[in-house]
N, C-alpha and C positions, 0 to 999 in steps of 0.2 A: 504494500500500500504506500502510494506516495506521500510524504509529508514536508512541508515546509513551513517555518519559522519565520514570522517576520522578526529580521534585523533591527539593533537600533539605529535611525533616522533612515530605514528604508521607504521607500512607497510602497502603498500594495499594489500599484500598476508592474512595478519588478518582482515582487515576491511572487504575482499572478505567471508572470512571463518564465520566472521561475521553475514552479508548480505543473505549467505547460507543458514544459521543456523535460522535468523528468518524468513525466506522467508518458509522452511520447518516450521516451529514451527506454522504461521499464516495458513498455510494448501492453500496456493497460487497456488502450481502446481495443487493438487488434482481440484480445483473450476476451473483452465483452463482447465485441460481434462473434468471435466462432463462437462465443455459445449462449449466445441469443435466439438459436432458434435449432432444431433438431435433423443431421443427417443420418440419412440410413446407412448402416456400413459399404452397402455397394456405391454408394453416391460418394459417401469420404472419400472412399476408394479412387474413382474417377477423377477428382478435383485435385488429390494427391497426382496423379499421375500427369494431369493437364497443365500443375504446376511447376513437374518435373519437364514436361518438353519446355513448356518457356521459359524456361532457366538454362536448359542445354542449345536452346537456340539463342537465346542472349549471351552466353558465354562461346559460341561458336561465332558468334558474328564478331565480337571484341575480341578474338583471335584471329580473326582473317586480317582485320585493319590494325 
C-alpha cells in the first residue's frame, strides 16, 4: 500500500505528485484492473499468450534497427 507523509513546509500539490508517482511505480492500478472483473482460465490463457507475441514482436523489431 502506498503511503506518503506530508513534509514540513511541503505543499500537498507535491506530496499528491508524490503519492502519484509511487502508486504508479508499485504497479497499484495495473493489480486493481486485473482483478476487477473475472477471466476464465482458457481466456487468461489467451491474453497471456497474445501478450507474449507482442512483446517478441516488439523486441524483434528493436533488434533489426
Amino acid at each position: 500500500m502506498a503511503e506518503v507523509r506530508l513534509q514540513e513546509g511541503e505543499s500537498l500539490e507535491n506530496a499528491l505528485r508524490r503519492f502519484k508517482r509511487k502508486v504508479q511505480q508499485e504497479d497499484i492500478i495495473k493489480e486493481v484492473k486485473r482483478h476487477s472483473f473475472y477471466l476464465k482460465p482458457g481466456e487468461k490463457k489467451r491474453v497471456k499468450q497474445a501478450l507474449a507475441r507482442k512483446r517478441n514482436r516488439k523486441k524483434s523489431r528493436r533488434d533489426i534497427e
